[in-house]
C-alpha positions as CSV (number, residue, x, y, z in Angstrom):
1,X,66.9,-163.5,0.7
2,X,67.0,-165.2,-2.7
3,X,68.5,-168.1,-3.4
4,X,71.6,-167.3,-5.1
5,X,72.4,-164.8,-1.9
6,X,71.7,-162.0,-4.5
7,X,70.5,-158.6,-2.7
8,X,67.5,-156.5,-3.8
9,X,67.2,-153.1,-3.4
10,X,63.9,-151.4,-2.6
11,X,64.0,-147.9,-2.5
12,X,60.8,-145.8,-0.6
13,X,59.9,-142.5,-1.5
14,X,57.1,-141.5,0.9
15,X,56.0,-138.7,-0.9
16,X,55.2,-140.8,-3.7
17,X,53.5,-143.6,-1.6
18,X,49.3,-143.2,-2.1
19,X,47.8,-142.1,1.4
20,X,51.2,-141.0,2.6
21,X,50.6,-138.0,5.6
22,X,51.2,-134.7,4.0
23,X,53.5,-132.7,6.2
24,X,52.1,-129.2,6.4
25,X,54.1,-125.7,6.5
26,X,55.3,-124.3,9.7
27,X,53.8,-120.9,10.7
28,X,55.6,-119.2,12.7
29,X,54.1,-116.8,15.3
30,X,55.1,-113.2,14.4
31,X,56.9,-112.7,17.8
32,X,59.1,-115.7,17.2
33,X,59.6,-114.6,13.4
34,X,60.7,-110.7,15.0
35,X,63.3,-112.7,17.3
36,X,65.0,-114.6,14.4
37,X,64.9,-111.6,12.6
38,X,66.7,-109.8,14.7
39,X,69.3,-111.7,15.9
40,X,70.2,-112.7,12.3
41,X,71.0,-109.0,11.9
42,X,73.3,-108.5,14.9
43,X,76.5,-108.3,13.3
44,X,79.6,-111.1,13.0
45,X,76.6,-113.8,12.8
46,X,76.4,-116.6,11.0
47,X,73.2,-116.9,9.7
48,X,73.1,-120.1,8.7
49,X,74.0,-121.4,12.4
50,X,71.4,-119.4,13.9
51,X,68.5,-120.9,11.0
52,X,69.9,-124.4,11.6
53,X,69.8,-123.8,15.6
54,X,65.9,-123.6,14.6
55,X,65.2,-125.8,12.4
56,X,64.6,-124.1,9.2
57,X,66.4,-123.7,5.8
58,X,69.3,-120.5,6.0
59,X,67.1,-118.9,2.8
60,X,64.2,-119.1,4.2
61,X,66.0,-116.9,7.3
62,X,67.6,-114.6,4.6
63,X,64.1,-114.2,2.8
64,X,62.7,-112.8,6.5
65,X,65.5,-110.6,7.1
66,X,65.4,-109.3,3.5
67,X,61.7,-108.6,3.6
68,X,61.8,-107.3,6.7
69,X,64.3,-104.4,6.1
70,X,62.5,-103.7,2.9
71,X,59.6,-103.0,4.9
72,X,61.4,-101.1,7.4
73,X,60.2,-103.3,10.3
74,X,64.1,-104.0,11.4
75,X,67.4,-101.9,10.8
76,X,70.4,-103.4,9.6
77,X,73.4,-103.7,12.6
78,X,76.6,-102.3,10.7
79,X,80.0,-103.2,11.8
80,X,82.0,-100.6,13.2
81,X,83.6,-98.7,10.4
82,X,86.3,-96.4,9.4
83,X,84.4,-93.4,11.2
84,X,85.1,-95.3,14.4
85,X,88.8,-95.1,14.5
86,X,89.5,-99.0,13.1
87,X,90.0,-100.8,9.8
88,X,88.7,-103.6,8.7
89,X,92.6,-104.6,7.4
90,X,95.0,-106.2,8.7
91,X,97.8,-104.6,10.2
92,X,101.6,-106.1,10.2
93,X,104.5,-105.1,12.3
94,X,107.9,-106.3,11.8
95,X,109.3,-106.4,15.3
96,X,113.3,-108.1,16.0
97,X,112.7,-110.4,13.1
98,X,109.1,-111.1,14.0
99,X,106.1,-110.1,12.1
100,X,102.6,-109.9,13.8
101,X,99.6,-109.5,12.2
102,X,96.9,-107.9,13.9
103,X,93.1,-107.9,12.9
104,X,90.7,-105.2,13.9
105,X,88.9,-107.0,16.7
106,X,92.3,-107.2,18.7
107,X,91.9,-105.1,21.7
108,X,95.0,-102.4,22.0
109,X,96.3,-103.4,25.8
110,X,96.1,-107.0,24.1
111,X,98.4,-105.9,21.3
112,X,100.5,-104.0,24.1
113,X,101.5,-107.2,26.3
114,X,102.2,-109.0,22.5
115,X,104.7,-106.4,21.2
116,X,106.2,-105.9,25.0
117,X,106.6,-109.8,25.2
118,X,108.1,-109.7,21.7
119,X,110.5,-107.2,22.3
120,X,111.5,-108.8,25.6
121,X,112.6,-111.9,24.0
């Protein structure tokens, strides 16, 4: 430390330091690339959780899955739809001064007991 208690601040790069180890790229097995792939196209996924679970950046992930539907290699998951009988909206139903609001992925026996228990209060 200097005399007059003064700090110094040293700031290291390393990939501006001569003879510094070059890290390389990654290559990733095909097989292991496939299995990404596809379960970054199941639907309700984050994507980004599932790149960061393995250690690589989320467009790098989105740049497989893009590539690989282009190519045909993979199909896109869909959501259920209209055609399947539910919404994606949200439903509300006033009920003895109550409102509930009820998403697509609640079950109908579910919303059942909640409107029962409502009305029996």
């Amino acid at each position: 430390m200097p005399s007059d208690r003064s700090f110094q601040l040293l700031e290291v790069v390393p990939n501006r330091i001569e003879n510094s180890p070059v890290v390389g790229r990654r290559n990733w097995p095909d097989e292991t690339k496939a299995r990404i792939v596809e379960e970054a196209l199941a639907p309700d996924v984050n994507v980004s959780a599932i790149a960061r679970r393995y250690g690589m950046s989320p467009s790098q992930l989105f740049g497989w899955r893009r590539k690989a539907i282009a190519k045909g290699q993979v199909e896109r998951h869909e959501r259920l739809g209209e055609d399947s009988g539910t919404s994606g909206g949200v439903i509300e139903i006033g009920i003895a001064g109550a409102t509930v609001r009820v998403g697509p992925a609640v079950s109908e026996d579910h919303l059942r007991r909640v409107i029962r228990a409502i009305r029996s209060a």
